[in-house]
C-alpha positions in Angstrom: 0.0 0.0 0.0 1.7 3.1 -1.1 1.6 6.5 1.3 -1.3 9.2 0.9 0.7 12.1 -1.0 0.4 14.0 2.9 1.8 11.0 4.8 4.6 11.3 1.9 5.2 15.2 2.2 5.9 14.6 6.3 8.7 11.7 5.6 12.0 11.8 4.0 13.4 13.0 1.5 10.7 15.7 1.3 10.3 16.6 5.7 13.0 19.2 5.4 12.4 20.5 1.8 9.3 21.3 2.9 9.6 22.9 6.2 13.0 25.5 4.5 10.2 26.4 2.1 7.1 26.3 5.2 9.8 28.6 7.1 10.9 30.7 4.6 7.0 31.4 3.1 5.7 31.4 7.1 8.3 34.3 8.3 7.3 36.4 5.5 3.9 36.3 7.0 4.5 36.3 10.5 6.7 39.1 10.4 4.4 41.3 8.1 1.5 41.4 11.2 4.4 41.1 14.2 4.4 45.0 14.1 0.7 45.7 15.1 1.5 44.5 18.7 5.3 45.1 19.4 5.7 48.7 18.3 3.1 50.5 20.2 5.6 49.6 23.1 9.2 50.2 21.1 8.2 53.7 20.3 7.3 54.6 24.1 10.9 53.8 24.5 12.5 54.4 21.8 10.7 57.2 20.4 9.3 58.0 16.5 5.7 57.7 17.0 5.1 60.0 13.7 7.4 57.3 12.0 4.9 54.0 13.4 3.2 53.3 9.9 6.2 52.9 7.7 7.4 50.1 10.2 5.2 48.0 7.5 5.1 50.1 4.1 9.1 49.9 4.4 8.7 46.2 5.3 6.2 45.6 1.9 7.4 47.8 -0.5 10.9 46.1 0.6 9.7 42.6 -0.2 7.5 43.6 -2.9 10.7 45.5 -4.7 12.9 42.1 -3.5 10.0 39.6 -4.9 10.2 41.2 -8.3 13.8 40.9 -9.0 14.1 37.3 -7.1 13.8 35.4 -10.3 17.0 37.8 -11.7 18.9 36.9 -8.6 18.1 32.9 -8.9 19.3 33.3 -12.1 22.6 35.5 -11.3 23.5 33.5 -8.3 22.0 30.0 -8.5 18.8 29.4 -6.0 21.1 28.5 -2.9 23.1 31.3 -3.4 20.0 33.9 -3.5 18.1 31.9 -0.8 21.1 32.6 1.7 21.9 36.0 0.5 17.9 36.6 1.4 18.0 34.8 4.8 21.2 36.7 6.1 19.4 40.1 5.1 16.7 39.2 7.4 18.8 37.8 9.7 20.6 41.2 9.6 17.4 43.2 9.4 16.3 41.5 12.6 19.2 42.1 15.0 18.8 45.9 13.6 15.3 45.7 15.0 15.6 43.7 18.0 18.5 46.0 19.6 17.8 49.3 17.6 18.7 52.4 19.7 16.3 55.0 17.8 13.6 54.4 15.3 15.3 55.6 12.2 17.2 52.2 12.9 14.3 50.4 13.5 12.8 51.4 10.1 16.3 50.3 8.5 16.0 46.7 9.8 12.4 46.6 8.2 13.5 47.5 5.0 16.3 45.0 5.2 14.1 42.5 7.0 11.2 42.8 3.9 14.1 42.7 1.3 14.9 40.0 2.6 11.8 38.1 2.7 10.6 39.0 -0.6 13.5 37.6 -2.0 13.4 34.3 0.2 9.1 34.0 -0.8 9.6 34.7 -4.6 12.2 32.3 -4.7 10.8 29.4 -2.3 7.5 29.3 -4.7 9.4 28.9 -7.8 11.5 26.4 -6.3 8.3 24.0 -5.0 8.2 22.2 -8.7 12.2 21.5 -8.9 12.2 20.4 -5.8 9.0 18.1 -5.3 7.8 15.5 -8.0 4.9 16.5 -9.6 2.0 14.4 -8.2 3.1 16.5 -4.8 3.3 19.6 -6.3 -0.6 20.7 -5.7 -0.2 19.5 -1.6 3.2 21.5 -1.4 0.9 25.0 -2.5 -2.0 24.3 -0.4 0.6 23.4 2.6 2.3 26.8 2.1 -1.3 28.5 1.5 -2.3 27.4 5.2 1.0 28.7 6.2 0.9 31.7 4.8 -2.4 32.3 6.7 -1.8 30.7 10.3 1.8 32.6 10.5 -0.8 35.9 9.1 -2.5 35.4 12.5 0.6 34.3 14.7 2.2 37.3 13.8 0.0 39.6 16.3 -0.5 36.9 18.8 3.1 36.3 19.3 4.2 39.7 19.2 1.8 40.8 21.4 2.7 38.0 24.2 6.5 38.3 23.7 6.1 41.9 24.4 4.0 41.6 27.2 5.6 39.1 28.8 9.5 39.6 28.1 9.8 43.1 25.6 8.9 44.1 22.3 12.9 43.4 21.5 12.0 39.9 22.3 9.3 40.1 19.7 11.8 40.7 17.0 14.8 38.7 18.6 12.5 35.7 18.3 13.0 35.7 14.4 16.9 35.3 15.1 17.2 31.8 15.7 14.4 30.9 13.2 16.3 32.6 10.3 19.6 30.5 11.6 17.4 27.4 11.3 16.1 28.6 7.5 19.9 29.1 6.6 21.0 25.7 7.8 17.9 23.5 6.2 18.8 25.7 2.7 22.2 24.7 3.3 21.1 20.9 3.7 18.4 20.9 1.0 18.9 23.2 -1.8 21.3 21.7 -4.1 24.2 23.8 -5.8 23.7 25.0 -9.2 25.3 26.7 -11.8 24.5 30.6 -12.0 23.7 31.9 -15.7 25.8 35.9 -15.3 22.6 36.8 -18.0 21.3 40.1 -18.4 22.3 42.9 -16.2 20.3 43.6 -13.0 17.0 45.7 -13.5 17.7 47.6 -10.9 16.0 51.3 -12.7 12.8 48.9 -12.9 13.6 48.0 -9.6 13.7 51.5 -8.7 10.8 52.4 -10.4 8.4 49.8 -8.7 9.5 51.2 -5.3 8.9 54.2 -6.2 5.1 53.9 -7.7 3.9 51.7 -4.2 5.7 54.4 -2.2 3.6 57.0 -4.0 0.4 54.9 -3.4 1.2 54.0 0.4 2.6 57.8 1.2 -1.4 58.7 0.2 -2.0 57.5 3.8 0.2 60.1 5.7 -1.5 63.2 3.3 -3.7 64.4 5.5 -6.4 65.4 2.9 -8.1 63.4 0.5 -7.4 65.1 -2.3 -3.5 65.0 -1.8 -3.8 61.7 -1.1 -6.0 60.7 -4.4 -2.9 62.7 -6.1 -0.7 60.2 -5.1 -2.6 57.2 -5.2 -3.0 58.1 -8.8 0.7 59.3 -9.7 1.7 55.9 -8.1 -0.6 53.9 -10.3 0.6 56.0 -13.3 3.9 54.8 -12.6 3.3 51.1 -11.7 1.3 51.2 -15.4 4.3 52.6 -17.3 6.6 50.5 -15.5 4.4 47.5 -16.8 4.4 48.3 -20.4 8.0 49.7 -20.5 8.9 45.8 -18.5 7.6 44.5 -21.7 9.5 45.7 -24.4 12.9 44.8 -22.7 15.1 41.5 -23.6 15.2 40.8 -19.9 11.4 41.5 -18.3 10.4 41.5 -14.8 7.2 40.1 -15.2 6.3 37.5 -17.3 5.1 38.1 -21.0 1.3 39.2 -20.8 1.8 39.1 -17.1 -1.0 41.4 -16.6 -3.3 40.9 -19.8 -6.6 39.3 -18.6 -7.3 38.3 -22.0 -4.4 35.1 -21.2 -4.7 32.9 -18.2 -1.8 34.3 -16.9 -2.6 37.8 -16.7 -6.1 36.8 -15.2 -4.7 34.7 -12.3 -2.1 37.5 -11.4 -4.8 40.0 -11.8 -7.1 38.0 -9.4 -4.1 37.9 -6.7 -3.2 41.3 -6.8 -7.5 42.6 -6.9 -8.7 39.8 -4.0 -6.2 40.9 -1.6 -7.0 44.8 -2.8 -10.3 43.8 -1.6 -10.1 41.9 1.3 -8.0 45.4 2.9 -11.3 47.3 3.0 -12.8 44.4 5.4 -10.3 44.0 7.5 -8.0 46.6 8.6 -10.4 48.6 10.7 -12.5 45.7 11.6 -11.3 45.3 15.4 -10.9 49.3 15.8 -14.9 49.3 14.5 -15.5 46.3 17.1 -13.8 47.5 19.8 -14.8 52.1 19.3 -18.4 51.5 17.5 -19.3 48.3 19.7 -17.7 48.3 22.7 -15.9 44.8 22.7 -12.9 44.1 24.6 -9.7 43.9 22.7 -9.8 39.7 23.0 -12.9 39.4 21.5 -12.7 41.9 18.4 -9.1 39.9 18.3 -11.2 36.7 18.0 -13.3 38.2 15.3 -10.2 38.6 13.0 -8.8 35.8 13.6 -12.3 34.0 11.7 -10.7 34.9 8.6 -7.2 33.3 8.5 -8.8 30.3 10.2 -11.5 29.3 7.6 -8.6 30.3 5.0 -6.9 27.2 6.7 -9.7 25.2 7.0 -11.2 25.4 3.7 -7.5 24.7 1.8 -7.2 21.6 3.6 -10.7 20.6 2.7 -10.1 21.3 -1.1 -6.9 19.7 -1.0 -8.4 16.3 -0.4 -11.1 16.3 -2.9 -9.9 14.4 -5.9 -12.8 15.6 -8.4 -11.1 17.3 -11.4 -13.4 20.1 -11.6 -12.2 21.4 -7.9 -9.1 23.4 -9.3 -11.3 25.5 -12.0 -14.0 25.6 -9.6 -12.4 26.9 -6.6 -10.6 29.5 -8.9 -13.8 30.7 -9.7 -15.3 30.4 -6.6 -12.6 32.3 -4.8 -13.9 35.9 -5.7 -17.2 35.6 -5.8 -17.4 34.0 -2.0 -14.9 37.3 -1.2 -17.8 39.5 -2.7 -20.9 37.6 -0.9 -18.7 37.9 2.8 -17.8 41.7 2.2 -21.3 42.3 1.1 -22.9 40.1 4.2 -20.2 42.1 6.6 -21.6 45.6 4.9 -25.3 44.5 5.6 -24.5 43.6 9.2 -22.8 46.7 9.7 -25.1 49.0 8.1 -27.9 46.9 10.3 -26.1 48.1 13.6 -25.5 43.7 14.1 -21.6 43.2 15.0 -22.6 39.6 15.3 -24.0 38.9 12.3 -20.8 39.5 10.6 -19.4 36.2 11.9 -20.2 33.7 8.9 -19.4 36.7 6.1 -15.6 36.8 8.5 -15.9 33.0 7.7 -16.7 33.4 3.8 -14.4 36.2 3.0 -11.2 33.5 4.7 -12.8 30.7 2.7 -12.6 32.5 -0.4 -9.1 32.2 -0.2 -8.8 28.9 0.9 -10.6 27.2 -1.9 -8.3 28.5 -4.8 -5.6 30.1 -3.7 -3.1 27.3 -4.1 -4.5 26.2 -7.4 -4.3 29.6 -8.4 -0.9 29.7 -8.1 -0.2 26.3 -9.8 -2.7 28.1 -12.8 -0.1 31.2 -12.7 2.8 28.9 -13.2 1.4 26.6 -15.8 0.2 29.2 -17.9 3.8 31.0 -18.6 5.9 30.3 -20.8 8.6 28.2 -20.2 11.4 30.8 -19.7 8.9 32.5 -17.5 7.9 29.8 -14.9 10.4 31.6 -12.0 9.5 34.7 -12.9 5.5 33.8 -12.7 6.3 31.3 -9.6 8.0 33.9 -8.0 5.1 37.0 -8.6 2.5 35.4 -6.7 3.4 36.3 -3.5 4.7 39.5 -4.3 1.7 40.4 -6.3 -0.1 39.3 -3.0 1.8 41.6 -1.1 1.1 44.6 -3.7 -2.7 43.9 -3.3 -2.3 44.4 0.4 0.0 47.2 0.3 -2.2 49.0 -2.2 -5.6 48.0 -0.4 -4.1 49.3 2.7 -3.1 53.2 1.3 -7.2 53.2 -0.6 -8.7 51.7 2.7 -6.8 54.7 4.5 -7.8 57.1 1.7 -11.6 55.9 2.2 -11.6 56.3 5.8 -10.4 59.1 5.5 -13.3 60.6 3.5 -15.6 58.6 5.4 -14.6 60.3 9.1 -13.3 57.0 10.2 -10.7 58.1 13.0 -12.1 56.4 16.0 -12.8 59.7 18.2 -16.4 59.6 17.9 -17.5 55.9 18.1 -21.4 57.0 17.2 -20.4 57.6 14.0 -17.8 55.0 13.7 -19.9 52.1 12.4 -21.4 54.0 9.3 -18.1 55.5 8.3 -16.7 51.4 8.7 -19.8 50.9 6.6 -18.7 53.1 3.6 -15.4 52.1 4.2 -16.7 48.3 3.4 -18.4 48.8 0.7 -15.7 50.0 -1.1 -14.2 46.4 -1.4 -16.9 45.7 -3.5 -15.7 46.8 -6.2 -12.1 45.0 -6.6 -14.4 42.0 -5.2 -16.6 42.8 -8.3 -14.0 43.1 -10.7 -12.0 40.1 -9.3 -14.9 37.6 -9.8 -15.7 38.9 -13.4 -12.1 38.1 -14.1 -11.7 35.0 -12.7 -16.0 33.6 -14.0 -15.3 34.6 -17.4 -12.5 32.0 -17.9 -13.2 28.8 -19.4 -9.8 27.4 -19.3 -8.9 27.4 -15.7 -6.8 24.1 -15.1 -8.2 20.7 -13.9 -7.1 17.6 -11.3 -5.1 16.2 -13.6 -3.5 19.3 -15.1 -3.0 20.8 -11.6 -0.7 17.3 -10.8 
């Protein structure tokens, strides 16, 4: 009796490929939410509270800038090679963190602590088919799917015991010997391979991407919404003509038609960057609505956000073991729609003044990522072109990552309009109302995108 393809993924040789590329994918996450909870306390000692919000955009537009150009660097320096040059830059970007004197340093160690997880992610997913035989392929995404969105949640729950309990230093310190353990299982399971010198390094491109999600996440810190629709539109402008200038050149970026929703590739990237665009609207004043409009304690409106990651986790197990080969296409277009239904059912429940009633639309919206994400991905990879498959591999989670950075500056630019500050919690609920309901449209879009497909992949084509 041969081994169920999970009982085969937890035993050699594939254990400890799988947890470098679990570890890797999970610290990305884990560290992207650890800031919520430890820095409220590092800037009472160490100062910089105007500087608190670019603790995460340096962290994102960081890994978003290092995501891009992984598949450049896997191919200058061979995948070990890149993978350790990642890991020591969040190794470095850590200890900068966890014994920073002042906040400018602080904000240095999340810029080198994002670089270096946006290379380490980019690179981990395009590694997952060289590394795994292809009947595992499918489990080896929905594994780092669920890990991607239980590290999501650990990342506040941690950080906020760790600095309760010890200091908020501790909450950063705790990411040292986890990136010593990443570097040693690279070391033991990524083989050595020969670099190709190629092209030169995009780094004007490189420049360039910064540069258009720093425009877009700077819109938060305007301080009117007309400054900030400036630059939420100036940054868009640039991220467009960085696109179609990416495409002309002998050595791209992105993959060819990486962005066309007329190709299967476009669509699927398209899809990851507008669901997590969406999903921001939900979520990122959902506890401060709970906890200023409603009055629930801090645990509780904590409980409430944690719905979403768990049912993310749930529902990719569940779809993971179904064998039918109409689940890939089906959960791909399944995914946004269920995103659109739960924002829609949270907007009704808010609008109706019932904080409870939210709790099965929390569930949906997780769901909705659960039940395609992973084949998602697989559809983004297959559909490149060969020469593309690292650089497609590799864009899924930094598209991911655009889609939150981006849904976070609009969310801010819509509360903003909306009155939603928190000082008068009467009026907080309708402004987290209008707020909502402005996820409905990427929702919107999103599931047009991904419905109007006919040629999402199936079982077998997945494998």
């Amino acid at each position: 009796m041969t081994d169920s393809p999970w009982r085969e993924l937890l035993r050699p040789p594939h254990l400890a490929p799988l947890a470098m590329l679990s570890l890797g994918i999970g610290l990305y996450a884990f560290n992207t939410f650890l800031v919520a909870t430890a820095l409220p306390s590092a800037v009472l000692e160490i100062g910089g509270v105007a500087l608190i919000a670019w603790a995460s955009t340096l962290f994102l537009v960081s890994a978003i800038v290092a995501g891009a150009g992984g598949a450049t660097l896997k191919a200058r320096l061979g995948a070990r090679s890149a993978l350790l040059l990642g890991g020591g830059a969040f190794l470095a970007g850590t200890l900068a963190c966890g014994l920073a004197p002042s906040m400018p340093v602080l904000l240095l160690g999340r810029a080198l602590q994002g670089a270096g997880e946006g290379c380490v992610a980019a690179i981990s997913y395009a590694l997952i088919p060289a590394l795994f035989p292809a009947r595992l392929v499918p489990k080896v995404f929905a594994v780092e799917a669920v890990v991607w969105a239980l590290a999501g949640l650990a990342g506040p729950v941690v950080g906020g015991a760790l600095t309760e309990a010890l200091s908020w230093r501790a909450a950063f310190l705790v990411n040292a010997p986890l990136g010593l353990l990443f570097l040693a299982l690279v070391l033991a399971t990524v083989p050595r391979a020969l670099a190709d010198s190629g092209a030169p390094a995009p780094l004007a491109r490189l420049a360039a991407l910064a540069a258009g999600i720093l425009l877009i996440a700077a819109s938060s810190l305007a301080g009117h919404p007309g400054g900030a629709a400036l630059l939420v539109a100036a940054g868009a402008a640039v991220l467009v003509a960085l696109v179609a200038f990416d495409a002309r050149t002998a050595s791209p970026l992105f993959p060819r038609h990486g962005f066309n929703p007329a190709t299967a590739l476009g669509a699927g990237l398209l899809v990851v960057l507008l669901m997590p665009v969406a999903h921001s609207f939900g979520i990122i004043h959902l506890t401060l609505a709970l906890q200023r409009g409603w009055g629930f304690t801090p645990t509780l409106a904590g409980a409430f956000f944690a719905l979403g990651p768990l049912a993310w986790s749930g529902a990719m197990f569940l779809v993971a073991n179904l064998r039918h080969q109409a689940v890939p296409a089906l959960g791909i277009r399944l995914g946004p729609p269920a995103l659109l239904l739960g924002l829609a059912g949270q907007l009704a429940a808010t609008a109706a003044g019932a904080p409870w009633a939210m709790l099965p639309f929390l569930l949906a919206t997780g769901a909705s990522f659960g039940i395609g994400w992973a084949f998602l991905s697989i559809a983004v990879m297959n559909a490149a072109e060969p020469e593309d498959r690292d650089r497609a591999a590799g864009l899924v989670p930094t598209v991911q990552s655009a889609g939150y950075a981006i849904g976070a500056a609009l969310t801010g630019l819509a509360a903003s309009v909306a009155g939603l500050d928190g000082h008068d919690p009467t009026g907080l609920p309708p402004a987290f109302a209008l707020v909502t309901a402005c996820g409905l449209v990427p929702a919107a879009l999103a599931s047009w995108i991904a419905l109007r497909r006919r040629d999402w992949p199936t079982q077998a084509q997945a494998r």
